[in-house]
N, CA, C and O atoms as a DFTB+ gen file, in Angstrom:
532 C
 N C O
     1  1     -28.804      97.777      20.511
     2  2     -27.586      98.525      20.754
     3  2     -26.365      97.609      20.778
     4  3     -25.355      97.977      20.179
     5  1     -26.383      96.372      21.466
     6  2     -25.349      95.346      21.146
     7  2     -25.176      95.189      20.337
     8  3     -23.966      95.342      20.168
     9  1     -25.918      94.767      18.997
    10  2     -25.652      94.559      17.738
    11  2     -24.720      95.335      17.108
    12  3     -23.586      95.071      16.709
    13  1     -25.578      96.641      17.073
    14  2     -24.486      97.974      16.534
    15  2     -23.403      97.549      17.042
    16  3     -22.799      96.630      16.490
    17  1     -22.944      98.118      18.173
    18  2     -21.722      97.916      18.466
    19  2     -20.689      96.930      18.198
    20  3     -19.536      97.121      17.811
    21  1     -21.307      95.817      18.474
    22  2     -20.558      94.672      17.619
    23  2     -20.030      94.906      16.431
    24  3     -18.848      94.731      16.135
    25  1     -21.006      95.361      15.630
    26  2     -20.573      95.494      14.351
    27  2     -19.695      96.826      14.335
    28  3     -18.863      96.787      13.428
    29  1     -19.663      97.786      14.960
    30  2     -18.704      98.462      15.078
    31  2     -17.188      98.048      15.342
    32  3     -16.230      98.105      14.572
    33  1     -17.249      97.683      16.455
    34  2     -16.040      97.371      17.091
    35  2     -15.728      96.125      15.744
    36  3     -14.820      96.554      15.034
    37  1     -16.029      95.324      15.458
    38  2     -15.429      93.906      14.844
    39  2     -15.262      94.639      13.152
    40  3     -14.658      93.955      12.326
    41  1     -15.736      95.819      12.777
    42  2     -14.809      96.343      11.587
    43  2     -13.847      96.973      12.141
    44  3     -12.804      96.899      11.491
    45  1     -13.781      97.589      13.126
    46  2     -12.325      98.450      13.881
    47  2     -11.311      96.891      14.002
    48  3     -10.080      96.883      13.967
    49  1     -11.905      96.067      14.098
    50  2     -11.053      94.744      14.384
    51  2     -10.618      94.169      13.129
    52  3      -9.427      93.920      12.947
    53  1     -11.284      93.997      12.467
    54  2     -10.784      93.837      10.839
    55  2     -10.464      94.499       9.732
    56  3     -10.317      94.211       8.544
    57  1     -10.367      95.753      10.599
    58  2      -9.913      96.977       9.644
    59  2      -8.365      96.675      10.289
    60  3      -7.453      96.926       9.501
    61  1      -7.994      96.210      11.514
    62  2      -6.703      96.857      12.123
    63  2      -6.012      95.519      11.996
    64  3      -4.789      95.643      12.063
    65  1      -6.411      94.333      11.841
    66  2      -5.976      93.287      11.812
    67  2      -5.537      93.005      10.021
    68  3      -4.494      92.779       9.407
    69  1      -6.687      93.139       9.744
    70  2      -6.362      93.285       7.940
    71  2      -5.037      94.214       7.587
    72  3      -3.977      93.743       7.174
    73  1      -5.186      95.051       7.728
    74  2      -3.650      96.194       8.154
    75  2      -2.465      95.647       7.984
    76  3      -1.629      95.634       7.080
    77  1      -2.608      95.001       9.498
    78  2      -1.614      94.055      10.225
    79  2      -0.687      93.153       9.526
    80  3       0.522      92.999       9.696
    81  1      -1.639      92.493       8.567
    82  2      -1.152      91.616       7.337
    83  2       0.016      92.004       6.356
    84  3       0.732      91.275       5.670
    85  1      -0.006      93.384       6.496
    86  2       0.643      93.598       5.417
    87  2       2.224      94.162       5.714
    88  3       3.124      94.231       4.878
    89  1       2.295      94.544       7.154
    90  2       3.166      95.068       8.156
    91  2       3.405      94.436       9.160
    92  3       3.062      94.889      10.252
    93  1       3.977      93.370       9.061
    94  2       3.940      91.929      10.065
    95  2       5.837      92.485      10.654
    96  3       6.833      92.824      10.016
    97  1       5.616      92.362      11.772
    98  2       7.455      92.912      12.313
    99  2       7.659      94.465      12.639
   100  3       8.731      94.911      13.049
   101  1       6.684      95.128      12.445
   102  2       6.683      96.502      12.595
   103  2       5.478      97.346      13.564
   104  3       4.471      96.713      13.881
   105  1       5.566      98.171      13.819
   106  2       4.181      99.104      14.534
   107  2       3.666      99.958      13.244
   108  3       4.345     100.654      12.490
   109  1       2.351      99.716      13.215
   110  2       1.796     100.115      12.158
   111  2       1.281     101.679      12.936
   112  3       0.668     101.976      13.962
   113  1       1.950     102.463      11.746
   114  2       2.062     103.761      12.040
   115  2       3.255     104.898      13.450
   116  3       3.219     106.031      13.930
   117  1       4.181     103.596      13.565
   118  2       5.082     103.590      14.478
   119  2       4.260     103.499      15.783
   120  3       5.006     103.437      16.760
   121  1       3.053     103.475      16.065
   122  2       1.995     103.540      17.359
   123  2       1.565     102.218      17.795
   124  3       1.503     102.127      19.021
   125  1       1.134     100.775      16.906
   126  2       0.341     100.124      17.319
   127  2       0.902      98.616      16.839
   128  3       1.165      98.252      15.693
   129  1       0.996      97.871      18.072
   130  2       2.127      96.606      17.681
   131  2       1.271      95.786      16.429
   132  3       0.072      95.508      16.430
   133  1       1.932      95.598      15.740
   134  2       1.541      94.271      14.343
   135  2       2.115      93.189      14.343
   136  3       2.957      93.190      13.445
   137  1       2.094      92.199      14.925
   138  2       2.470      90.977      14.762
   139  2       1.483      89.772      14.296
   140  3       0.381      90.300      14.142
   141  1       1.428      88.904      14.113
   142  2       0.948      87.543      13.074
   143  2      -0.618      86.990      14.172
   144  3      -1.834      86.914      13.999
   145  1       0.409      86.702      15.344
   146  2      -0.821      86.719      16.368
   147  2      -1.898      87.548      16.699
   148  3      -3.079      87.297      16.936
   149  1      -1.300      88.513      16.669
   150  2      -2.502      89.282      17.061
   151  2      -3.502      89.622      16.088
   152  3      -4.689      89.888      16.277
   153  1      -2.666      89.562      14.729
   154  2      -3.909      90.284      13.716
   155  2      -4.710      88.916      13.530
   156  3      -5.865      89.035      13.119
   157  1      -4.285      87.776      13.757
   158  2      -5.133      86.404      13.267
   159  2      -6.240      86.728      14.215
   160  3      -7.347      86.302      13.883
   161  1      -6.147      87.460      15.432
   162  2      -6.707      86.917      16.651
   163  2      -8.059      88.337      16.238
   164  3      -9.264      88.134      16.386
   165  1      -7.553      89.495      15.798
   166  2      -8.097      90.227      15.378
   167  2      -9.376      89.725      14.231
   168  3     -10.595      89.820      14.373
   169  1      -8.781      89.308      13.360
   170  2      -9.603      89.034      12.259
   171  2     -10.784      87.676      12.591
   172  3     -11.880      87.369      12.122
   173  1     -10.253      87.340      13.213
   174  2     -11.228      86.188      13.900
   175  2     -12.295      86.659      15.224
   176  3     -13.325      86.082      15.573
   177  1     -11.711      87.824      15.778
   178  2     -12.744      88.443      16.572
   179  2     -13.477      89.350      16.203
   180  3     -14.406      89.830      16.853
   181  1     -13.079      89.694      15.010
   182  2     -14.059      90.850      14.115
   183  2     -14.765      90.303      13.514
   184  3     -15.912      90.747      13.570
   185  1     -14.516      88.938      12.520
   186  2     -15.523      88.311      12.142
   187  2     -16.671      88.075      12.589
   188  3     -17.734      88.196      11.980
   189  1     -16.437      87.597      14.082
   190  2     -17.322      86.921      14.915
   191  2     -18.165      87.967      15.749
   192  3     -18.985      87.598      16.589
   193  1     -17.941      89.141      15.499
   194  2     -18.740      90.601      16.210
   195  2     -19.851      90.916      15.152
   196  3     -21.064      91.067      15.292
   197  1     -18.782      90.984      13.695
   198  2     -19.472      91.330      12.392
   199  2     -20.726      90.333      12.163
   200  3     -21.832      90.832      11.956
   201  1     -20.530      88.609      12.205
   202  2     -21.516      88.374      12.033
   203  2     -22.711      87.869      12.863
   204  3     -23.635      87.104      12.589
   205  1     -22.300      88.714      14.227
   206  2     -23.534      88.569      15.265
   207  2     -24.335      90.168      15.261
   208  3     -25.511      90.531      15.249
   209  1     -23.504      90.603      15.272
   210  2     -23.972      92.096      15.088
   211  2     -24.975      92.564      13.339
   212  3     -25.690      93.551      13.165
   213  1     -24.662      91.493      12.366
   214  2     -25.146      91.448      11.127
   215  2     -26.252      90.596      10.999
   216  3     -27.244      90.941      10.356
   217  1     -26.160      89.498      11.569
   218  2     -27.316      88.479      11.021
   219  2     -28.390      88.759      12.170
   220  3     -28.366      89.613      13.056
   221  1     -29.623      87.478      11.795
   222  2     -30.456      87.642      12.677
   223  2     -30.004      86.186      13.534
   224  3     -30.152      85.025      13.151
   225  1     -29.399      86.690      14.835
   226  2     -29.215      85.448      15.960
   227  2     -30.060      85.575      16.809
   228  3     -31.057      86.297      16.811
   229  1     -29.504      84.541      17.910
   230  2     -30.617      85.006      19.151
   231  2     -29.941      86.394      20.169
   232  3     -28.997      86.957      19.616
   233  1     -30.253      86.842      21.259
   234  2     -29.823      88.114      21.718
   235  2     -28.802      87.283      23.017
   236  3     -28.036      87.949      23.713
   237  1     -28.937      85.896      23.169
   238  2     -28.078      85.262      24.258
   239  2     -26.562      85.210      23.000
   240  3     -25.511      85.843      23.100
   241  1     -26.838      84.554      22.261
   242  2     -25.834      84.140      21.358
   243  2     -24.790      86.002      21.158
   244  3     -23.570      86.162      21.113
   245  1     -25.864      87.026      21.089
   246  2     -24.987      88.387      20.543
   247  2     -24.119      88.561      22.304
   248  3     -22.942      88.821      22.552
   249  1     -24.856      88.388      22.901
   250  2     -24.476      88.534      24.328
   251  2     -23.136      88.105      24.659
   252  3     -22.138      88.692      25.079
   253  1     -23.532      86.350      24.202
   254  2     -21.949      85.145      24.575
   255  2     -20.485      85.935      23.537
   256  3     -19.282      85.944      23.799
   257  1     -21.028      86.359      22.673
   258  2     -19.627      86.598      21.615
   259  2     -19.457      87.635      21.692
   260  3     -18.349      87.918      21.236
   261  1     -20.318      88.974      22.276
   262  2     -19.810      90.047      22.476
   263  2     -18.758      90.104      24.272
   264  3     -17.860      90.916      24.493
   265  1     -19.069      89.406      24.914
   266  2     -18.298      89.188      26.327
   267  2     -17.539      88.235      25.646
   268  3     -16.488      88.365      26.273
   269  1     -17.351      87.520      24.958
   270  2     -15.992      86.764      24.464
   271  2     -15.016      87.871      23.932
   272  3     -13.818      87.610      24.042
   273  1     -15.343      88.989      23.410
   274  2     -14.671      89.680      22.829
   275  2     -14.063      90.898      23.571
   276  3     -13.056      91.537      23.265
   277  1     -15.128      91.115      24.894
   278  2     -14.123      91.705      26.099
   279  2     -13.538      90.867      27.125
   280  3     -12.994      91.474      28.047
   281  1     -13.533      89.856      27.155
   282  2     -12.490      88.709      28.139
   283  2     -11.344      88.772      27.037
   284  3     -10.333      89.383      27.382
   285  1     -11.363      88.214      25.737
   286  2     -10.371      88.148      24.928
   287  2      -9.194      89.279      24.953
   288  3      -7.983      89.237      25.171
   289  1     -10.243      90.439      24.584
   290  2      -9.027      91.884      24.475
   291  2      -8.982      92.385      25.680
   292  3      -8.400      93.468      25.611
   293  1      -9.455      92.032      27.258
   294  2      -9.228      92.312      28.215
   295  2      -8.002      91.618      28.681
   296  3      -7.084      92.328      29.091
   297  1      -7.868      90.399      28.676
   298  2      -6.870      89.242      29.020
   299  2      -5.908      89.926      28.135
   300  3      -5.082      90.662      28.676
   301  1      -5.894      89.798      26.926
   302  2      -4.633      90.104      25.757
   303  2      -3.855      91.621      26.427
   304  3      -2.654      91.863      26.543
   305  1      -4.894      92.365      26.743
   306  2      -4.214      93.543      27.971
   307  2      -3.614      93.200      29.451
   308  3      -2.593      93.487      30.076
   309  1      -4.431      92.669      29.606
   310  2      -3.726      92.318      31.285
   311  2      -2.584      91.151      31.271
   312  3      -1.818      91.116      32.235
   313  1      -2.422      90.125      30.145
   314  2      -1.216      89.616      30.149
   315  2       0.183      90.493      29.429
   316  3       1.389      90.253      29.491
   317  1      -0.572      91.562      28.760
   318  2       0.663      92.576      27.785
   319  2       1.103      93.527      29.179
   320  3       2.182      94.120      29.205
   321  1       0.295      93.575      30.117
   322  2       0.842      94.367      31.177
   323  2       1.604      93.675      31.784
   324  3       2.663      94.224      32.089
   325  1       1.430      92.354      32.175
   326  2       2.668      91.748      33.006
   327  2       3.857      91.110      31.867
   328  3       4.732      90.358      32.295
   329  1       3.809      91.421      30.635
   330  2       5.116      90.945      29.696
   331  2       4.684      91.902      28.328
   332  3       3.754      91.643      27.564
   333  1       5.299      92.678      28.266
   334  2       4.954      93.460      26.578
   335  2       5.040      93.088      25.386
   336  3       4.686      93.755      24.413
   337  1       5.851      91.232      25.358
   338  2       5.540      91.079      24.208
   339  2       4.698      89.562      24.536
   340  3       5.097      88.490      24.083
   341  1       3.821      89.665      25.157
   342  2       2.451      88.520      25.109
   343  2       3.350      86.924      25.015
   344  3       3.027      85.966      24.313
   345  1       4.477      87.013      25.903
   346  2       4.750      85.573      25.934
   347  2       5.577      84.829      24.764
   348  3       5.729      83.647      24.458
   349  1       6.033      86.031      24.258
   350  2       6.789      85.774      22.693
   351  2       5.564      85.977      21.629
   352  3       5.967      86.590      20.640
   353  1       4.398      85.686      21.570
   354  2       3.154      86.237      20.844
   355  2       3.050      87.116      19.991
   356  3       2.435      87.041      18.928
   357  1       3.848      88.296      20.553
   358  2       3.839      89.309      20.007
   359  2       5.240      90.202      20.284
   360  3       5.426      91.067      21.139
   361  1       6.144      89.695      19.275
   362  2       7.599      90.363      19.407
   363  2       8.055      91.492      19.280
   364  3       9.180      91.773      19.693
   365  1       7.218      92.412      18.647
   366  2       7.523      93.677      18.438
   367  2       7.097      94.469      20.020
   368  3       7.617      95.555      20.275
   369  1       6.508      94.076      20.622
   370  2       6.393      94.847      22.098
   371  2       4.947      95.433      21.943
   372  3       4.381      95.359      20.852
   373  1       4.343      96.019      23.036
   374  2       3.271      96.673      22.873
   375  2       3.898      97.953      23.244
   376  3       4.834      98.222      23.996
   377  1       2.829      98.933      22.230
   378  2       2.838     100.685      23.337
   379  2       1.634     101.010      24.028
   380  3       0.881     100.100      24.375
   381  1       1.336     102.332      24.292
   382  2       0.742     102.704      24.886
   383  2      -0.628     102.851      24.561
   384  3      -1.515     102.747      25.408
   385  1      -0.874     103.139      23.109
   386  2      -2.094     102.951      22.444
   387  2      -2.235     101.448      22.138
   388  3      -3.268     101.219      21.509
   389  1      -1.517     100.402      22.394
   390  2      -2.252      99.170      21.985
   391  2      -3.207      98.847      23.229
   392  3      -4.377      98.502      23.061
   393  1      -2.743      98.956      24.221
   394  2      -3.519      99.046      25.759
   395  2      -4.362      99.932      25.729
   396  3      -5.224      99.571      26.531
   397  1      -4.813     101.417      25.047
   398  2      -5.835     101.908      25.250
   399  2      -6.832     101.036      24.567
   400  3      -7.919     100.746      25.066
   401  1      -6.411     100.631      23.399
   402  2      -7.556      99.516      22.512
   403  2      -7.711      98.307      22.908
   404  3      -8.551      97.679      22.265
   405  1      -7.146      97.704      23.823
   406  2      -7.202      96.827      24.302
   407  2      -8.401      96.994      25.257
   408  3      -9.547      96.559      25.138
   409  1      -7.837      97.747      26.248
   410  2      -8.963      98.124      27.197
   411  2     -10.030      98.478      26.985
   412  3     -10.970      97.760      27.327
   413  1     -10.334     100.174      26.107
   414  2     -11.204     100.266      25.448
   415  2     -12.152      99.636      25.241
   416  3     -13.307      99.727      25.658
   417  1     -11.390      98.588      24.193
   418  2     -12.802      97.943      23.279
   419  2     -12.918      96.747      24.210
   420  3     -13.810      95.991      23.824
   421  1     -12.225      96.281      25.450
   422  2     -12.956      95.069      26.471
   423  2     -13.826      95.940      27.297
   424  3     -14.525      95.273      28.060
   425  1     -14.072      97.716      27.420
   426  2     -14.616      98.237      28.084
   427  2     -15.748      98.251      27.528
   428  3     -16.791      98.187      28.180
   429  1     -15.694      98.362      25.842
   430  2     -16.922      99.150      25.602
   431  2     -18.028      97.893      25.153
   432  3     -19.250      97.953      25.020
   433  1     -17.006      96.643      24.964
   434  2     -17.871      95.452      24.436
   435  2     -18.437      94.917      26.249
   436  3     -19.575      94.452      26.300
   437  1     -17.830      94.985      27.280
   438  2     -18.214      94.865      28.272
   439  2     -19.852      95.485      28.971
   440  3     -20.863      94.946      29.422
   441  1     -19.417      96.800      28.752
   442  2     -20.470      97.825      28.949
   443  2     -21.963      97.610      28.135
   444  3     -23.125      97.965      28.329
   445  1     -21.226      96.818      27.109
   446  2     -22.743      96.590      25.529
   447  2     -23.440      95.680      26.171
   448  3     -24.640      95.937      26.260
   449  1     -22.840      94.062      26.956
   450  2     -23.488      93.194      27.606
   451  2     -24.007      93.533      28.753
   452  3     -25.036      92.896      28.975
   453  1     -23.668      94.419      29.737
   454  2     -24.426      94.480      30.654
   455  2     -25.594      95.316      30.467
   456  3     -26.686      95.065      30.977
   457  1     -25.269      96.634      29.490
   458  2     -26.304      97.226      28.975
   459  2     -27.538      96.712      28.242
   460  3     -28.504      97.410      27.931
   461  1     -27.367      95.163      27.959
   462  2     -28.449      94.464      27.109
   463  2     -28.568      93.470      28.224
   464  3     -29.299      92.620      27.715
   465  1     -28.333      93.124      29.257
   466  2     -28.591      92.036      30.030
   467  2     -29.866      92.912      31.209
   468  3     -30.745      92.213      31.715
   469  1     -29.808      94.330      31.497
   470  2     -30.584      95.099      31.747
   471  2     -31.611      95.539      31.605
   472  3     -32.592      95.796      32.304
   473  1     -31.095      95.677      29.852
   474  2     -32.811      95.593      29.151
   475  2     -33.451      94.318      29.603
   476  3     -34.513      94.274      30.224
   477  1     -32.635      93.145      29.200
   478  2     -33.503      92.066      28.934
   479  2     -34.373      91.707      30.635
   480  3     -35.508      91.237      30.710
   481  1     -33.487      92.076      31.856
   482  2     -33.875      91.732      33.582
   483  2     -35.167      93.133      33.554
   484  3     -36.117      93.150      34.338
   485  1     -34.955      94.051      32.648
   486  2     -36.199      95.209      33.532
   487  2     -37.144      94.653      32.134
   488  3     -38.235      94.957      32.616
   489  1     -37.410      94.216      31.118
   490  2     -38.078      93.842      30.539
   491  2     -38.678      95.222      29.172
   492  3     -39.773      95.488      28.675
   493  1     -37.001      95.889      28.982
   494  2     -36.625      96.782      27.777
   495  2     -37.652      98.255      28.529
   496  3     -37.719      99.269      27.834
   497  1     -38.262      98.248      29.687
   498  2     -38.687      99.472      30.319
   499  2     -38.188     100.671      29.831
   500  3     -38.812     101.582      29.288
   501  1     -36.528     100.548      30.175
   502  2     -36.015     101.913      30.509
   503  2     -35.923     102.691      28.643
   504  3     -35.243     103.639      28.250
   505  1     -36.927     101.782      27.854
   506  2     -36.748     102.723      26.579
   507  2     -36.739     104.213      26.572
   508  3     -35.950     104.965      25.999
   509  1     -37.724     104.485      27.286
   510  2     -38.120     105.960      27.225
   511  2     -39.886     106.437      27.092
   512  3     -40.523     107.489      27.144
   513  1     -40.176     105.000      26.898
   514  2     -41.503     105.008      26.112
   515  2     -42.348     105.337      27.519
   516  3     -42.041     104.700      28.526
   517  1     -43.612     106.522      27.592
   518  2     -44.579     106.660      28.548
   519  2     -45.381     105.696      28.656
   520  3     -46.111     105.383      27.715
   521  1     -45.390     104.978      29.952
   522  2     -46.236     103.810      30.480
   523  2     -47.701     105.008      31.283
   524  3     -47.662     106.163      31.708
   525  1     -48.541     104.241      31.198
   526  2     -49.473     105.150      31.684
   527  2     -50.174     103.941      32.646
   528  3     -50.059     102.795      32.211
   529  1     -50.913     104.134      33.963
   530  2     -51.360     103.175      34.503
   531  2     -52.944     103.065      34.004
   532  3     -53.658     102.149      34.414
């Protein structure tokens, strides 16, 4: 299930960062800030979802880069909350939907690691599968 997701979220990341590229100084779609930083930061965290979530790694390694990727877009939110444009980072300002994706996806890449750190402590039990004594 980490995997998937990874690979989910890190094309939503290089779908929106790739974007970004082309609309550098503007809100892409008047909704979602585009600046230089962020889409680099994008495309480099989608990469790195895409190819843990794609190849065959180990499940610590999908673990480390999927919680890199909710500290990253968690922080990038919680410093856009105390300054909207990330420290000069990001000059066009944030709105309101850049913080839902922000959060969001540090929620849902958050939620993927503990959900696989669970499996791995009950020893993948809670599949569903009937244990019989």
């Amino acid at each position: 299930m980490t995997k998937a997701i990874a690979t989910m979220v890190g094309i939503l990341l290089l779908s929106h960062g790739g974007l970004g590229l082309f609309i550098e100084g503007e809100h892409l779609l008047g909704l979602f800030d585009v600046d230089i930083a962020l889409d680099l930061t994008y495309l480099t965290l989608g990469l790195l979802l895409v190819l843990v979530g794609e190849t065959e790694v180990s499940a610590g390694l999908t673990r480390g880069v999927v919680a890199l990727g909710a500290l990253v877009m968690g922080g990038i939110g919680l410093v856009g909350l105390l300054d909207r444009h990330l420290l000069g980072l990001a000059p066009t300002g944030f709105e309101l939907l850049d913080f839902l994706v922000f959060f969001g996806i540090a929620g849902s890449l958050g939620l993927a690691v503990l959900q696989s750190r669970s499996g791995a402590i009950m020893g993948e039990a809670h599949t569903g599968a009937v244990v019989r004594a």
